[in-house]
N, C-alpha and C positions, 0 to 999 in steps of 0.2 A: 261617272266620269266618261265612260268611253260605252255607245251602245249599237244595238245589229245595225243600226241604219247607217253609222259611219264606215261599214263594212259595204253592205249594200251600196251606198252615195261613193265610193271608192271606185267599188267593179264599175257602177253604171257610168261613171266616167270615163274612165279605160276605154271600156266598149263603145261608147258615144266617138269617143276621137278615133276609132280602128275604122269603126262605119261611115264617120267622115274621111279618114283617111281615102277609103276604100272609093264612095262617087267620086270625090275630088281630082284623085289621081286619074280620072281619065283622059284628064285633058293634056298629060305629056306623051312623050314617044312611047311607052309603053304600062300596061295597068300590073302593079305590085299588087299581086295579091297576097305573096309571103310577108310583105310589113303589117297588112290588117288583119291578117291570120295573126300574125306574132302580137298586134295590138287586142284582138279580142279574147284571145287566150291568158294573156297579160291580166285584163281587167278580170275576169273570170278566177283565175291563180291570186289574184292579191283579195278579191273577197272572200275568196272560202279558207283563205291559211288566215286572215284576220280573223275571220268569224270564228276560224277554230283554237285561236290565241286566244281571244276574249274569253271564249267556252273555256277554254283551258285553266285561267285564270279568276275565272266566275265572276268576271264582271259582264256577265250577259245577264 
């Protein structure tokens, strides 16, 4: 049902949008670097408590 990769494919989106976040935003008055810190740490925290649910549940 459920496997590492939709744990993987979760984080790498997170991170994907922090990192966009991150060039994108230079084009306003000022560069947020605490929103793409909070976005890649984000992506990062939802794969590995997923991965460790699955593990947990032994559906890995």
């Amino acid at each position: 049902m459920f496997a590492w990769r939709n744990a993987l494919i979760l984080g790498v989106i997170f991170m994907a949008v922090g990192t966009a976040y991150f060039f994108l935003n230079g084009h306003t008055v000022g560069l947020d670097v605490a929103g793409a810190t909070m976005l890649l740490v984000l992506g990062f925290a939802m794969a590995f408590v997923f991965a460790i649910l699955l593990r947990g549940s032994r559906e890995l």
